[in-house]
Structure formats: C-alpha cells, structure tokens
C-alpha positions in Angstrom: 5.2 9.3 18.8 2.0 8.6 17.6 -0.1 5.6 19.8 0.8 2.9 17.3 -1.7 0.3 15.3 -4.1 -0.9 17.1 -6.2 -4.3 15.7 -9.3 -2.9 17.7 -9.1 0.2 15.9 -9.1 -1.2 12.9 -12.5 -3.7 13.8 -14.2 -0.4 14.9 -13.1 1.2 11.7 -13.9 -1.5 8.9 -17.1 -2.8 11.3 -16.0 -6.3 11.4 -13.6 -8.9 12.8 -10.4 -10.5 12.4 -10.5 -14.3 11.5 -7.8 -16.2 10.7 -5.3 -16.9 7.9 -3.7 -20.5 8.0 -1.1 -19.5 4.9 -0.5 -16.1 3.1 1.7 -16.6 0.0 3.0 -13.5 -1.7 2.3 -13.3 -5.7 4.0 -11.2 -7.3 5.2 -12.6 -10.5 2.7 -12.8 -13.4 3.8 -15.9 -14.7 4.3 -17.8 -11.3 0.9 -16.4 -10.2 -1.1 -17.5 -13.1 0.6 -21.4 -12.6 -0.7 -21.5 -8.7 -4.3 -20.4 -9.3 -4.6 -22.8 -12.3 -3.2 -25.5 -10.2 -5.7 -24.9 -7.5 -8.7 -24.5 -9.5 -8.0 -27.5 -11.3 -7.8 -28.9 -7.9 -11.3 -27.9 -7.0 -13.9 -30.6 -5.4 -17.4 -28.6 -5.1 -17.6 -25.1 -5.9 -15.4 -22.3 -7.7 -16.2 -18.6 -7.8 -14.4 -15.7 -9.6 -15.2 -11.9 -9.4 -12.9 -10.1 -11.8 -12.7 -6.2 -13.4 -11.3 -7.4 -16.6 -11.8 -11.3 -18.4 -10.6 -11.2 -21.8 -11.1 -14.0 -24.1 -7.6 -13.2 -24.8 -5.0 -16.6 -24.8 -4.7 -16.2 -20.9 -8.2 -15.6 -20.2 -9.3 -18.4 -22.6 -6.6 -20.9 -21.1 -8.5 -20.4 -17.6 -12.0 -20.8 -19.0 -11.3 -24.0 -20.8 -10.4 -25.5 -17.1 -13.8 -24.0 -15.8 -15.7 -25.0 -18.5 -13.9 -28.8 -17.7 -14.4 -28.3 -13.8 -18.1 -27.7 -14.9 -18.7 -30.5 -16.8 -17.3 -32.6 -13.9 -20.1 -32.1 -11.8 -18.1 -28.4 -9.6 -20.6 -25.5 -9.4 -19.0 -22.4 -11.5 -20.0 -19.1 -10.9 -18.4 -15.6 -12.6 -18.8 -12.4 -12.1 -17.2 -10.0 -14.5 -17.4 -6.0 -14.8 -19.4 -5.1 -17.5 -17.7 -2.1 -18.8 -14.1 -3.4 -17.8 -14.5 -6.5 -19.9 -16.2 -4.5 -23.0 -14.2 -5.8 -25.4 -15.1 -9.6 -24.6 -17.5 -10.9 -26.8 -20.7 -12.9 -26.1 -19.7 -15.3 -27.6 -16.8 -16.1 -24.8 -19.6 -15.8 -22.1 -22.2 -18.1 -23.9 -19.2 -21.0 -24.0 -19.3 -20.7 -20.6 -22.7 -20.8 -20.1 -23.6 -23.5 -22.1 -21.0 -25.6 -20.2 -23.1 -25.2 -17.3 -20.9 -21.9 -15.8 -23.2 -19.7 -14.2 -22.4 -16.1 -15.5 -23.5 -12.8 -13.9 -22.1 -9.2 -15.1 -21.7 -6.6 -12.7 -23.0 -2.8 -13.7 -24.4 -3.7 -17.3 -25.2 -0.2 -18.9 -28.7 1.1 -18.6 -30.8 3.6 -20.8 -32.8 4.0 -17.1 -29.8 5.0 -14.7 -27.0 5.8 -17.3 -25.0 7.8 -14.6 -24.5 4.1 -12.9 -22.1 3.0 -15.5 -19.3 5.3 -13.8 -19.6 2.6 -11.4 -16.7 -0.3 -11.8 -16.9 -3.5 -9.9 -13.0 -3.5 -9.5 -12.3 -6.5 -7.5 -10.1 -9.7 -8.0 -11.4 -12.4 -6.0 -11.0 -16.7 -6.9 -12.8 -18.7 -4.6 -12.1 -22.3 -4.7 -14.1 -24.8 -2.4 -14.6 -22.0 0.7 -10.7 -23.0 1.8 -8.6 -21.1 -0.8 -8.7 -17.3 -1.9 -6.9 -15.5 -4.4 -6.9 -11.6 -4.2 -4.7 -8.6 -5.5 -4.4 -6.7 -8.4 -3.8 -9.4 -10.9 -6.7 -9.5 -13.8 -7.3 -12.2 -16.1 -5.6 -11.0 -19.2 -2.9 -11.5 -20.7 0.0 -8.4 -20.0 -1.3 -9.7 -16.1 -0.3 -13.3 -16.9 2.8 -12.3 -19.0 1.8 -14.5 -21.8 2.3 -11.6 -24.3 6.3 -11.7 -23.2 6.7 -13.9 -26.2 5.7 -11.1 -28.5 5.9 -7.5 -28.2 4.9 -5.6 -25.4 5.7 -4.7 -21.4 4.6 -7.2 -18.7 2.5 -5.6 -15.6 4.0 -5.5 -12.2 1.5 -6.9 -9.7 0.9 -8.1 -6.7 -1.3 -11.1 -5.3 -2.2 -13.2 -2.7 -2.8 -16.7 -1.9 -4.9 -17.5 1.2 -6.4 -20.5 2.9 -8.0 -20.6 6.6 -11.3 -19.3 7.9 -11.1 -16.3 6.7 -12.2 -17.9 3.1 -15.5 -18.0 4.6 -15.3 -14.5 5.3 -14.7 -13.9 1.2 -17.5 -15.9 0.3 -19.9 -14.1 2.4 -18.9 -11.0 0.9 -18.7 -13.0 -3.0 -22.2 -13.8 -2.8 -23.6 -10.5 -1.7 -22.3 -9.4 -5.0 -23.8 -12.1 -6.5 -27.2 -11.5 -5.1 -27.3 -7.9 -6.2 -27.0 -8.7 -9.5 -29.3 -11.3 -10.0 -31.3 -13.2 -6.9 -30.0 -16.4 -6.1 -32.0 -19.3 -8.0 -31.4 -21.9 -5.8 -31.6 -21.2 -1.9 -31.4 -25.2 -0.6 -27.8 -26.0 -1.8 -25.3 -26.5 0.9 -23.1 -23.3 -0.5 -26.0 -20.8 0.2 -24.7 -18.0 3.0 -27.4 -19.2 5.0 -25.5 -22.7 5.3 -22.0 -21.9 5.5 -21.1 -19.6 8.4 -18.6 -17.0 8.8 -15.7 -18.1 11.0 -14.7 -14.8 13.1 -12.4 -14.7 16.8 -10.9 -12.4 18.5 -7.8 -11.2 17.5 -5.0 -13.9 19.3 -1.2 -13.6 18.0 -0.4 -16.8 17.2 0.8 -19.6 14.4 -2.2 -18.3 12.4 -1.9 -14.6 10.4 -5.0 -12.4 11.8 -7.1 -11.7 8.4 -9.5 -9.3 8.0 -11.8 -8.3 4.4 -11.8 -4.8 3.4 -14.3 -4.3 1.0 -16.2 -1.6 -0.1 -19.1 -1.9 -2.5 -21.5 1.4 -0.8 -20.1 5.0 -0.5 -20.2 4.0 3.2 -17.4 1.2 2.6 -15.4 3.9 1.0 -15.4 5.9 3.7 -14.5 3.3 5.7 -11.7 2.6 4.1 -10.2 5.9 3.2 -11.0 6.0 7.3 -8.5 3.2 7.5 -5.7 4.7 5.2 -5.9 7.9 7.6 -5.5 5.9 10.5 -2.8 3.4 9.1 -0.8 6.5 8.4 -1.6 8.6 11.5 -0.7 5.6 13.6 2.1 4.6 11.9 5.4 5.0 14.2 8.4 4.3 11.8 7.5 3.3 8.3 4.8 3.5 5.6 5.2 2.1 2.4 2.7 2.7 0.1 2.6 1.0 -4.0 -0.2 2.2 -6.0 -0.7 2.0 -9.9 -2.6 5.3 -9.9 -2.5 8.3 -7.6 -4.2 11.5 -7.5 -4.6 12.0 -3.7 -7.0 14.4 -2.4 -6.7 17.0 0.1 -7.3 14.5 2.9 -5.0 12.6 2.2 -1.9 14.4 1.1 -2.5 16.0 4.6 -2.0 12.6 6.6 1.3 11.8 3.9 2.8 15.0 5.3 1.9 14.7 8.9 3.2 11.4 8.9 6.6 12.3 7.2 7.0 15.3 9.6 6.3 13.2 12.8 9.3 11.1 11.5 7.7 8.2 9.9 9.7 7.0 6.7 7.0 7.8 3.8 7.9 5.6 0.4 5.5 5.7 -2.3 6.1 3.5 -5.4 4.3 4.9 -8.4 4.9 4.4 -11.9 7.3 5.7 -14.1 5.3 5.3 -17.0 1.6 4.5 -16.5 -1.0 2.4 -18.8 -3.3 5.8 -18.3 -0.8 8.8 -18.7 -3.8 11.0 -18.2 -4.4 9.5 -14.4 -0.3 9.8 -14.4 -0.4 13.6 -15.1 -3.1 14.3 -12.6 -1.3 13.0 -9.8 2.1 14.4 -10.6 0.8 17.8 -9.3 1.1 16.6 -6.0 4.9 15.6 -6.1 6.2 18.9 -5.4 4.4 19.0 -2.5 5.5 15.7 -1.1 8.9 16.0 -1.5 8.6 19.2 -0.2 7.3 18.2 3.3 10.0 15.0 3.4 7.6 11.9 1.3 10.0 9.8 -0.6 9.0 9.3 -4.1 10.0 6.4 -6.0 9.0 6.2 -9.7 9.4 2.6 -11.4 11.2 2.1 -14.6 10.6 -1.7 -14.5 7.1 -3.1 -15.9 4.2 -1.6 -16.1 3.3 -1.0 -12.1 -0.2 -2.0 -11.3 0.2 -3.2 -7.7 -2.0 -1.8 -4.8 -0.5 -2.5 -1.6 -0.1 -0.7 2.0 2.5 -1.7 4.8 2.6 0.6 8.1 5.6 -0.6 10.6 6.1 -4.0 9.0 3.3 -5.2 10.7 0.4 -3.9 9.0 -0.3 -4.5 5.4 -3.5 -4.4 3.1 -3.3 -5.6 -0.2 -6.3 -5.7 -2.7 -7.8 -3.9 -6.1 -8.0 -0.6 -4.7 -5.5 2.5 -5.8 -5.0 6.1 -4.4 -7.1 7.8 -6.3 -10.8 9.0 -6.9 -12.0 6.7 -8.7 -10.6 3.7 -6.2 -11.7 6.0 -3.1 -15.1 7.6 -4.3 -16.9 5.3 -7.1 -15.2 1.5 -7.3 -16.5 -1.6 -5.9 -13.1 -2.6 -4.3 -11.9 -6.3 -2.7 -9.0 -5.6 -0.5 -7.6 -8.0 2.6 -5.6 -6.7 5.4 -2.8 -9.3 7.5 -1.6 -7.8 10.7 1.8 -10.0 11.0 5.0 -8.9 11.7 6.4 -12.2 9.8 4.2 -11.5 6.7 5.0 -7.3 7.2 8.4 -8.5 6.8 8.1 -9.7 3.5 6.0 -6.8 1.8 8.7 -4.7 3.3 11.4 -6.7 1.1 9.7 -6.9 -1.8 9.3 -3.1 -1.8 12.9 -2.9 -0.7 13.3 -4.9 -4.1 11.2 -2.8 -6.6 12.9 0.2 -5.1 16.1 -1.2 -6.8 14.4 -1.5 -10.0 13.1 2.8 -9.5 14.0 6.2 -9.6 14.1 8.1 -6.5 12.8 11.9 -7.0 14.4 14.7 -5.5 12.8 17.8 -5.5 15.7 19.6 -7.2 15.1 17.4 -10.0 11.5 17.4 -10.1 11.5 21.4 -10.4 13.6 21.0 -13.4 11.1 19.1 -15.4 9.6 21.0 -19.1 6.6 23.6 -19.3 4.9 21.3 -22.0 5.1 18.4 -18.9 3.7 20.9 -16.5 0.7 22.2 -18.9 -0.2 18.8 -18.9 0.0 18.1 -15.0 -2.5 21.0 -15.0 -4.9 20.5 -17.6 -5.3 16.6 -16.0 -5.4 17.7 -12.5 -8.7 19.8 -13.4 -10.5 16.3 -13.9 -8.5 13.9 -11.4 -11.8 13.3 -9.7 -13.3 12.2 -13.0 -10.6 9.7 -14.4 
C-alpha cells in the first residue's frame, strides 16, 4: 500500500503553502456557470481582474464586456489579460471598446518578428478575480460553446468544469494574477492600495477544519511545469484506492503512462474520462495510441458521448483534487502557462467523485477486446498523429 497523500509533500513539491478556502462551489454547467460569475462581477466594489486563453467578441463574450465596460465607468479598476494567439480571431476593435471605457487591456505572448519561436507559448489560464475575496478558475473560456449560448442554434455545448472560491486564498491568486500582469507590461501605477506590495498573501499551516485547505498550482516557467507534472506523479504514486482523472486532451508521455500503470497494478481504481469525440481530432488520434496499453495493464477508460469534454480535473482517494486549465498532454505539461488550484477535503473530494460517477453514465467504457477491433484507416491515423503529439 503505498504511504498515502501527504499535504507536506505536496508544499515541498509545488514550493508553497496551503491557505484557506472559506467556500468551493462546483461549476459544471455552462449556463449556470456563466449566471454566477456575471452576478458576482456585477457585484464588484473596487477592482476586477480576468486572465483568459480565449475572449471572443462573440454574444457571450460581448455580454460580459458590456458589464466591465459599466463596472468601469462606475469608478471599479478593470484589468484583462487575454492570450494573444488564442483570442486571434477577436478584433481590435473589441479590445479598443474596452479600452476606451477605461479597461486596462494587456495581451499575453503577442507575436514577434524578434523571438518567433515564442508564439508556441499559450497563456492558458482561466482566472476572474473580483475585489481579492472571490475567484473563478477551471476550464471554462469566455465564448460562447463555453457559455452554452449557441444551444439555441446549431451546434454541441462544451462539458466543463469550474470553480467558485472565496477566502484567503484569493490573495494567493492575485499575487500570482499580477505577476502575469507585470511581465507583460510594468505596472504604471505602484501607490494604489491593490499593488502586491500592499496586499499580502494570507498563508497557514495546513489545519483540518470548517475551512477547505487551498493551495495555487500554477506554472508559467518550465520549472512550474516540472513541478507540477512532479505533483501528478506523486498524486498517483500515493494514491491508495482511487484516481480519477478528466482531461479534454491526452497524449501522455512515457513518464506518465508509467505511474497510470503502476498505480493500476498496486490496486488503485484508475478512471480516465476522455472524449469520445474531440474539438482537435488530431490531439484525439495522438493519444489513442496509448489505450491499448492502458487497458492492458488494468486503467479504466471511459470515452464521453455527451458534449464536447473540455474539463481538466484530478481526484486521488476522494480527498485530493486539482482542478484548473491544464490537460494531459505536451503542450499543457511542456509549453502552457497554466492556472490550476488544488482542495485537499474529503467533503469537497466527495463531490468531484460524484460528478465523475455522473459523466461516467453519460460514457462508453473501453474494453480492450473492443478497442483491438477498431479499422486500419483509424489505426494509420493513431500513428501518423502520435509522431507529432509533442508538437500539437
């Protein structure tokens, strides 16, 4: 039996501390989701902050920027930060509205003639800030198959998952939020009370209590990456009965299909969730030609015929979880900026656990007598991917 998760471990691992959560609300439906953060940040008294992959000036993302641009004008301090080459497709003209209304707008890996090998980079994270007290995290972007606005015309919805969190650990975020925001630009304005230097981060030793222990996973340096790949290792390795792992892309490397099977063979109850049909089939075929393998050594495969999957979230023994932007595969593990959040509650275990429990239902479970039965053409095309997985 292996020694069990440890929160220690994981401070020596991620090279920070636990602080506290006061509430953790699960997110998990698009609709629902978009309703509470619009509530909140319409609720906001001093300062908002949003760090997003994609912003579209799409009905959804256009329905959020009109309550900025209002917040804005009311005298609340606005700052975005968007991924240049995720958000591509949204004009100027979006980000000048915002401007203009006072929004203070900063992009995050704009492409350069100088270093054109830096656009691989992706600032991947989903992060709302509202007032230091209230987070939002997850996978959810601001578009609409996220918000499931486009439900009322043709198309598939996106399965996701998100978080709502208030308590010190906001602090935590924010810290973390404006290091962003000072690597892309310096900071104009040093003597205003929401500078790092003025708020400080709230951090205690870890203490079961009424609160959730919260801790940031972020990784914006190849170093953070390791860190955390470090931390999906150990979360497995430790692991004692259950792992249950959602991912919206998958092409695990060596490493990591290792710890999968080492885990399933000491006993632990492996469950992946992955997609039955991917937004990026290419991504999809590269990571099928690990299946085999998995089922082989006793992983339980579970392929979703619901929405579109695009959740990213990790629970070890119903106590453990980490939920955030990051996937299971290379470019997630070895390129992304990434904004994850890890809870170690049994109470808030529990519920990941059911709502896996509850997309299982909604999914295919593999066998490998199945699997081996698939076409050639499907296998040609596992292959030909899997010779660029670390590049997609």
């Amino acid at each position: 039996m292996a020694q069990g998760i440890n929160p220690n471990d994981i401070e020596q691992i991620v090279r920070s501390k636990f602080s506290e959560a006061e509430i953790v609300r699960l997110l998990w439906k698009g609709e629902d989701a978009f309703s509470t953060m619009h509530q909140a940040v319409n609720s906001a008294e001093k300062s908002i902050c949003l760090e997003f992959y994609i912003f579209r000036n799409d009905e959804t993302g256009s329905a959020l920027a009109d309550i900025l641009i209002r917040k804005s004008l009311e005298g609340i301090r606005v700052r975005v930060i968007y991924d240049h080459f995720g958000s591509i497709g949204t004009p100027r003209a979006f980000w000048k509205k915002l401007t203009d209304a006072g929004i203070e707008v900063r992009a995050s890996y704009p492409f350069s003639w100088k270093n054109p090998l830096d656009y691989r980079r992706r600032d991947h994270r989903k992060l709302i800030l509202i007032d230091n007290s209230t987070a939002f995290m997850g996978g959810l972007n601001i578009a609409n198959e996220y918000s499931g606005f486009h439900l009322r015309r043709k198309g598939r919805s996106w399965r996701d998952t998100g978080l709502m969190i208030q308590g010190p650990v906001v602090m935590m975020l924010y810290d973390l939020f404006m290091k962003t925001w000072n690597a892309n630009k310096p900071f104009a304005d040093l003597n205003t009370a929401e500078s790092p230097e003025n708020i400080p981060t709230y951090v205690r030793p870890f203490e079961p209590g009424s609160t959730k222990p919260a801790i940031p996973v972020f990784a914006s340096s190849a170093r953070g990456r390791r860190r955390f790949r470090k931390l999906l290792r150990y979360s497995l390795a430790s692991a004692n009965k259950e792992a249950l792992l959602t991912t919206a892309y998958f092409t695990p490397g060596r490493l990591m299909k290792k710890c999968l099977k080492d885990a399933a063979a000491r006993g632990v109850a492996v469950k992946l969730l992955l997609p039955m049909q991917s937004d990026l089939p290419a991504v999809d075929y590269a990571g099928r030609t690990s299946y085999e393998e998995l089922l082989s050594a006793g992983v339980q495969i579970y392929l979703y015929k619901g929405d579109v999957l695009h959740a990213k979230s990790y629970v070890f023994d119903r106590q453990w979880s980490i939920i955030g932007s990051a996937n299971l595969d290379a470019r997630s593990l070895s390129y992304n900026d990434e904004g994850n959040i890890g809870i170690f509650d049994a109470g808030f275990g529990g519920k990941m656990a059911k709502m896996f429990e509850h997309d299982t239902r909604d999914s295919v479970m593999l066998t490998l007598e199945e699997w081996s039965k698939r076409g050639i053409y499907a296998k040609i095309l596992e292959r030909f991917f899997h010779l660029f997985r670390r590049k997609l």
